[in-house]
MOPAC internal coordinates of N, CA, C and O (Angstrom, degrees):
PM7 1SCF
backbone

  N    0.0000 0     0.00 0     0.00 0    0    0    0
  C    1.4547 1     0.00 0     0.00 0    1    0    0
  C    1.5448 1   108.77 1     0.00 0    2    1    0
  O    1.2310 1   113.41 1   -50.47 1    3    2    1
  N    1.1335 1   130.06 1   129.53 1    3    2    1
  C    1.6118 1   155.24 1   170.50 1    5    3    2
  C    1.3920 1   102.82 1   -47.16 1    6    5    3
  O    1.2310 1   116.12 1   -43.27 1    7    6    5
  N    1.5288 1   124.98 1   136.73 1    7    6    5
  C    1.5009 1   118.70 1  -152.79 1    9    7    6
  C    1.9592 1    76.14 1   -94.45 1   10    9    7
  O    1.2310 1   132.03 1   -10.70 1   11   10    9
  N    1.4102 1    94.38 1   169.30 1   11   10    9
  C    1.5342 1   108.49 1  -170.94 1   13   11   10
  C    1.7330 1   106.93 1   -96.30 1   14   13   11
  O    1.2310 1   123.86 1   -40.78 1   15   14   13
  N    1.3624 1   110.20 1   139.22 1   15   14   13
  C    1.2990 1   112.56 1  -166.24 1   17   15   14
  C    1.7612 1   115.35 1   -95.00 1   18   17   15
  O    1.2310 1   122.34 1   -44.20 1   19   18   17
  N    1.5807 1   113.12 1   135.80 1   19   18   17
  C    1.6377 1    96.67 1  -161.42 1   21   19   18
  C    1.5754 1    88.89 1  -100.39 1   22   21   19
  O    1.2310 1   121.50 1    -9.36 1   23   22   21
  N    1.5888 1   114.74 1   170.64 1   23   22   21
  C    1.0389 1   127.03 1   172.53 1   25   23   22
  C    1.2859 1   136.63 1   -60.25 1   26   25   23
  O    1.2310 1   118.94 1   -57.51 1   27   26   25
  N    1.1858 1   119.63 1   122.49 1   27   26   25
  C    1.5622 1    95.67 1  -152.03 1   29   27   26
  C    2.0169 1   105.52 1   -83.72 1   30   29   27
  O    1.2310 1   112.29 1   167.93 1   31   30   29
  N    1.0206 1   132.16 1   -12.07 1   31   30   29
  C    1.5532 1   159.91 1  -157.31 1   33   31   30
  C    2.2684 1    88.59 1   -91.03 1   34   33   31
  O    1.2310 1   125.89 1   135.00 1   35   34   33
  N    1.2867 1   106.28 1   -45.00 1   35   34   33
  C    1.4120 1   104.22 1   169.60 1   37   35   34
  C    1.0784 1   122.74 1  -110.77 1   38   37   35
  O    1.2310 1   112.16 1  -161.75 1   39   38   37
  N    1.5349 1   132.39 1    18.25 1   39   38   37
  C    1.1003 1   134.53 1   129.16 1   41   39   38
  C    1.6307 1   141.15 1   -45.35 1   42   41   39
  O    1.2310 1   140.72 1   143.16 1   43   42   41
  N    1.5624 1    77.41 1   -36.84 1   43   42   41
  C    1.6299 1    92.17 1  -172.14 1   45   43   42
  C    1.6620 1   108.65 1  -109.31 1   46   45   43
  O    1.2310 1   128.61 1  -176.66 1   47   46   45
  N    1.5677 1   101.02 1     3.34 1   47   46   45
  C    1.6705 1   106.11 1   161.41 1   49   47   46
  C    1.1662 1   119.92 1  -103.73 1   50   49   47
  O    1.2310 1   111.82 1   175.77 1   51   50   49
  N    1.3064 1   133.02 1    -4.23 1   51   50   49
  C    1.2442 1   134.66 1  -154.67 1   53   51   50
  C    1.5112 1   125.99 1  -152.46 1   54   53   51
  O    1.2310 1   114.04 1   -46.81 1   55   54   53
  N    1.2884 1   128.89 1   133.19 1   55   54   53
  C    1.5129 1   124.08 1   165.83 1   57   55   54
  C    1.3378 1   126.57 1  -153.60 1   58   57   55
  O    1.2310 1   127.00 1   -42.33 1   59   58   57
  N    1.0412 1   104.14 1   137.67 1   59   58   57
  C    1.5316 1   123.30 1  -166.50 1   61   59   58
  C    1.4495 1   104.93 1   -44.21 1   62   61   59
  O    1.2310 1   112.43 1   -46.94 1   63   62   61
  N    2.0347 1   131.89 1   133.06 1   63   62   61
  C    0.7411 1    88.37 1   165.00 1   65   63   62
  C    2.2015 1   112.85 1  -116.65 1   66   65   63
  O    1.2310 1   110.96 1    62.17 1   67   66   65
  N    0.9368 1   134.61 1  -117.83 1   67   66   65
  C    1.8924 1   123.82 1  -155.03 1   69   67   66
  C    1.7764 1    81.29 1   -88.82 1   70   69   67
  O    1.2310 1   112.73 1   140.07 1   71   70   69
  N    1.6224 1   131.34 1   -39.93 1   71   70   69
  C    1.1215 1   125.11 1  -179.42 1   73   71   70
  C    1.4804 1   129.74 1   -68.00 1   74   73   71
  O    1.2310 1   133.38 1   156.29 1   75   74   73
  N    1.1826 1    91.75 1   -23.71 1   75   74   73
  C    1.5392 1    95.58 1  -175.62 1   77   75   74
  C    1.7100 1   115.75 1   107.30 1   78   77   75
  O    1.2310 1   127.60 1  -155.53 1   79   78   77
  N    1.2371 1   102.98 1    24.47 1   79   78   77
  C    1.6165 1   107.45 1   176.84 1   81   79   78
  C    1.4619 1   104.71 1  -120.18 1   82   81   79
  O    1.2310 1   104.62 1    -6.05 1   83   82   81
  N    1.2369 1   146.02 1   173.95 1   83   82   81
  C    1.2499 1   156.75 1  -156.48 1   85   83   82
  C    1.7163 1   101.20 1  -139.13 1   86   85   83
  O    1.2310 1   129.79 1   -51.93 1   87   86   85
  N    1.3642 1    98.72 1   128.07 1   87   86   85
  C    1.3413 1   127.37 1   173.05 1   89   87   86
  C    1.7401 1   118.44 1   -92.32 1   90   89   87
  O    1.2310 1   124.52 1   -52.70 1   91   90   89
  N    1.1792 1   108.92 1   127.30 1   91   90   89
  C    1.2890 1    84.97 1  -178.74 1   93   91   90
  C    2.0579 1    98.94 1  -144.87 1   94   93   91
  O    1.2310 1   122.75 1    -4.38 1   95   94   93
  N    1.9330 1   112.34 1   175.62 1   95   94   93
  C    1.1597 1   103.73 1  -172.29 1   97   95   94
  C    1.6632 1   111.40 1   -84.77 1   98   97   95
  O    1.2310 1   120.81 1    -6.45 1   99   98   97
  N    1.6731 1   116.06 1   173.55 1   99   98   97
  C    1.2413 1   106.16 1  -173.78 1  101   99   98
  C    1.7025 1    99.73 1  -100.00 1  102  101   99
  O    1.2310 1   123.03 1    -8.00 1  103  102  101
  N    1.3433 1   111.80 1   172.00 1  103  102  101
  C    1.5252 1   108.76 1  -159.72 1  105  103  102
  C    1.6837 1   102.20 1  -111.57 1  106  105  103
  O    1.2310 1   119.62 1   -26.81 1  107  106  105
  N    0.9363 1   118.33 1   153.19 1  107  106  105
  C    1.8007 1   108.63 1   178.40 1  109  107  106
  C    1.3793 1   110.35 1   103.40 1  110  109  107
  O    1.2310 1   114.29 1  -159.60 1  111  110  109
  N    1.5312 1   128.41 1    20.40 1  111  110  109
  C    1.4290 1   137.81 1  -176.93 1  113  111  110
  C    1.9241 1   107.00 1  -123.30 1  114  113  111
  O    1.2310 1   120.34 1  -162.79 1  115  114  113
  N    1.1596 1   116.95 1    17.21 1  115  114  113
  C    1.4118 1   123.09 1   179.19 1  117  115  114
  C    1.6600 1   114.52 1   -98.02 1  118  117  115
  O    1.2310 1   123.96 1   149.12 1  119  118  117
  N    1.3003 1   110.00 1   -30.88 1  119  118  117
  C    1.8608 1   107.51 1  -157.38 1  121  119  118
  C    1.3288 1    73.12 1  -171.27 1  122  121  119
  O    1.2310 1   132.78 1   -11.45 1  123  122  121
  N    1.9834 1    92.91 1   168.55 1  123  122  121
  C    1.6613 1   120.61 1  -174.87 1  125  123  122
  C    1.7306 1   120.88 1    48.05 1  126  125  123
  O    1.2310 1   128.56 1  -137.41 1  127  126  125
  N    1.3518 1   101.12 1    42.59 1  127  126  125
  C    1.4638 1   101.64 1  -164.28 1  129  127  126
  C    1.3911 1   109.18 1   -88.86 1  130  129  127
  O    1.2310 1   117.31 1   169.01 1  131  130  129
  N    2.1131 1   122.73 1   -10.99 1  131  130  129
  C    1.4483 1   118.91 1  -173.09 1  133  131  130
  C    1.6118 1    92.40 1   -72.13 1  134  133  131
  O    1.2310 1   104.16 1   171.92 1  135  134  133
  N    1.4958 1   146.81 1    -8.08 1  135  134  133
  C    0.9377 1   104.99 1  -157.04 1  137  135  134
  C    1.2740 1   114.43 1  -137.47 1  138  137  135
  O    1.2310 1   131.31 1  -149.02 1  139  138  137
  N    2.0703 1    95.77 1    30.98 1  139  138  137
  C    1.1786 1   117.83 1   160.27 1  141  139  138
  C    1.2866 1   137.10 1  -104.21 1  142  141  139
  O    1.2310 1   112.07 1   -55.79 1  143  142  141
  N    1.7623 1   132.56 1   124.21 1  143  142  141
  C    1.4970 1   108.54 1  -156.62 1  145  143  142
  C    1.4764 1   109.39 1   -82.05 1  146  145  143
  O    1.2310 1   120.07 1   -24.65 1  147  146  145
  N    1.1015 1   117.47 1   155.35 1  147  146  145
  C    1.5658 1   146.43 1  -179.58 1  149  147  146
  C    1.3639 1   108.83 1   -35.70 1  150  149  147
  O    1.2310 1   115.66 1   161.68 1  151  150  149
  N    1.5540 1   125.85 1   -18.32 1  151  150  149
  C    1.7320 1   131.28 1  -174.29 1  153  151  150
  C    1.7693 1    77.96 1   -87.75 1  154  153  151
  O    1.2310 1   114.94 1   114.82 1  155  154  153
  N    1.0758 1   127.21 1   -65.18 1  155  154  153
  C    1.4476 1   135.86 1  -138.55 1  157  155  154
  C    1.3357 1    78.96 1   -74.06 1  158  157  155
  O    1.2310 1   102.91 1    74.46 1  159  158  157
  N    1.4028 1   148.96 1  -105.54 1  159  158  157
  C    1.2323 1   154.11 1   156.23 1  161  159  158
  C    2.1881 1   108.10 1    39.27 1  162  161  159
  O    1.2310 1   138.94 1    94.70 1  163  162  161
  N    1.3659 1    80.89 1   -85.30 1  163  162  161
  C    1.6114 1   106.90 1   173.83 1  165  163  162
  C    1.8310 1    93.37 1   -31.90 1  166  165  163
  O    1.2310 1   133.93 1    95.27 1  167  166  165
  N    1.6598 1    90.66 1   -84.73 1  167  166  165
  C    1.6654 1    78.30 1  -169.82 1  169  167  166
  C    1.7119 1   131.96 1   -63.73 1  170  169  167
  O    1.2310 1   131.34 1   179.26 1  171  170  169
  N    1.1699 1    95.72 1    -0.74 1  171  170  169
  C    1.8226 1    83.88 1   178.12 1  173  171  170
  C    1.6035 1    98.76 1   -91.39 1  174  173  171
  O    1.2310 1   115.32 1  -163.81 1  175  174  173
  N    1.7144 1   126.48 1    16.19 1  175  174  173
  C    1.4499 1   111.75 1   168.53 1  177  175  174
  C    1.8259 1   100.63 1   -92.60 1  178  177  175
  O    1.2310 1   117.09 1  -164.31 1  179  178  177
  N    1.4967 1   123.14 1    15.69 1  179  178  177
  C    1.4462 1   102.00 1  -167.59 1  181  179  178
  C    1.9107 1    90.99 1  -105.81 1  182  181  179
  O    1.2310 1   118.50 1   -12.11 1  183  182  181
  N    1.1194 1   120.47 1   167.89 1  183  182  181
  C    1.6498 1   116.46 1   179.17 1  185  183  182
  C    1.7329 1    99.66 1   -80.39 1  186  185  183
  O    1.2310 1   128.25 1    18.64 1  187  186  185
  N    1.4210 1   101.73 1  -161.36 1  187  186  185
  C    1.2875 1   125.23 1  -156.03 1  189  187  186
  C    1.5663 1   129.03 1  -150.63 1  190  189  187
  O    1.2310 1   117.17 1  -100.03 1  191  190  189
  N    0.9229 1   122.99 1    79.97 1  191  190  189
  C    1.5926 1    91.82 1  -174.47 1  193  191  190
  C    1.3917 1   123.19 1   -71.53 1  194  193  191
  O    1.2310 1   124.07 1   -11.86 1  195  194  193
  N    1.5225 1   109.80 1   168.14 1  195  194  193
  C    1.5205 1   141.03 1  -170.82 1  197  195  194
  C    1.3325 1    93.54 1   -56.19 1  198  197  195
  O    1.2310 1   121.05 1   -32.82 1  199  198  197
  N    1.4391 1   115.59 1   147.18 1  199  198  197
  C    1.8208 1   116.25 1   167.16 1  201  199  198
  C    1.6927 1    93.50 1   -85.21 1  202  201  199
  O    1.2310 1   124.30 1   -32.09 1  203  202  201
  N    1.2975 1   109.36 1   147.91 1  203  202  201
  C    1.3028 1   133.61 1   151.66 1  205  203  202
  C    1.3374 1   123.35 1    -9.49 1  206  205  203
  O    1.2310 1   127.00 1   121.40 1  207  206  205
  N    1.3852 1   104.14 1   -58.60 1  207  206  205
  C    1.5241 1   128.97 1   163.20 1  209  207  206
  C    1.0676 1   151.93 1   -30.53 1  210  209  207
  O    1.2310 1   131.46 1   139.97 1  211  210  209
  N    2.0506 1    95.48 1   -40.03 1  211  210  209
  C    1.1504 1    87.72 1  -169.43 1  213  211  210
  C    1.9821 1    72.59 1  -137.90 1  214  213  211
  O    1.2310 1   120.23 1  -143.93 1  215  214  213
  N    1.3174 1   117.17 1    36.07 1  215  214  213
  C    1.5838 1   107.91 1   173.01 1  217  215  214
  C    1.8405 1   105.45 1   -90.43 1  218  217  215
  O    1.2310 1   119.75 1   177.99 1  219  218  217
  N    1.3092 1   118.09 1    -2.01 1  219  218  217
  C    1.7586 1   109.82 1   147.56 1  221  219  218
  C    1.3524 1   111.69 1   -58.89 1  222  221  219
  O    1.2310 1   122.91 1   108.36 1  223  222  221
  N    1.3903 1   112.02 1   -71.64 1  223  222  221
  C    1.3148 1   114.56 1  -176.21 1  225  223  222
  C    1.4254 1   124.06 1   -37.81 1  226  225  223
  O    1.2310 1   110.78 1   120.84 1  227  226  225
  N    1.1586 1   134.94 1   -59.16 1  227  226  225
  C    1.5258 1   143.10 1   154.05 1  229  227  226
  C    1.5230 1   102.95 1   -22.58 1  230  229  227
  O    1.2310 1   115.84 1   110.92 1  231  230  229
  N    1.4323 1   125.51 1   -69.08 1  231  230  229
  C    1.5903 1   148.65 1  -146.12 1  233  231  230
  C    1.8140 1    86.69 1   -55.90 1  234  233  231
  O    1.2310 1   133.05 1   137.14 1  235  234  233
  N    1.6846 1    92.38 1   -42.86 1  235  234  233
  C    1.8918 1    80.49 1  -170.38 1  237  235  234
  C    1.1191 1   115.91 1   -88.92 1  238  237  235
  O    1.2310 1   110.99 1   152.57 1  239  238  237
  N    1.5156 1   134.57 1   -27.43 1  239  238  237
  C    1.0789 1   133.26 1   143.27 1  241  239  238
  C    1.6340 1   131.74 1   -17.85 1  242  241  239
  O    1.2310 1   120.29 1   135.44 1  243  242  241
  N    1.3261 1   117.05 1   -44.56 1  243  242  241
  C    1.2606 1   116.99 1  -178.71 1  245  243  242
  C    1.4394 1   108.12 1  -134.06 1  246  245  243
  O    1.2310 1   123.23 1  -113.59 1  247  246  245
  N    1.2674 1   111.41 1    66.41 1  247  246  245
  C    1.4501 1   113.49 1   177.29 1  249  247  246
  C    1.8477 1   133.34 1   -30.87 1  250  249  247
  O    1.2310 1   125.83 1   154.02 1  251  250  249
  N    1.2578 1   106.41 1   -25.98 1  251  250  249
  C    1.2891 1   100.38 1   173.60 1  253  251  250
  C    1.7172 1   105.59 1  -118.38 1  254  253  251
  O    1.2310 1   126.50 1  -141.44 1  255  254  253
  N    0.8522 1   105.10 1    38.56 1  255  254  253
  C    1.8071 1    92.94 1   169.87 1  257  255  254
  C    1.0773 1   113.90 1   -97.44 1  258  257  255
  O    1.2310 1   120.10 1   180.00 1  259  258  257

């Protein structure tokens, strides 16, 4: 059987982390940044993990992570 191919769009959003949950980036750090203050800023550079919810969804997405 042909190994299974992962997504390449959640590859590059996502990675497993030593537990088995998925880390991912925070959103709102691309554009409109004068008219965000420097606390808010700061923290949307730290990651995030995946909700619970939707860590099936991910799981099939990237079959071997």
């Amino acid at each position: 059987m042909p190994k299974m191919k992962s997504k390449s769009g959640a590859k590059k959003r996502f990675r497993a982390t030593a537990t088995g949950r998925f880390k991912r980036g925070q959103k709102g750090m691309r554009h409109i940044l004068t008219k965000k203050s420097q606390k808010r800023k700061r923290q949307l550079r730290k990651s995030a993990l995946v909700h619970e919810t939707n860590e099936k969804q991910i799981r099939a997405m990237l079959p071997y992570a």
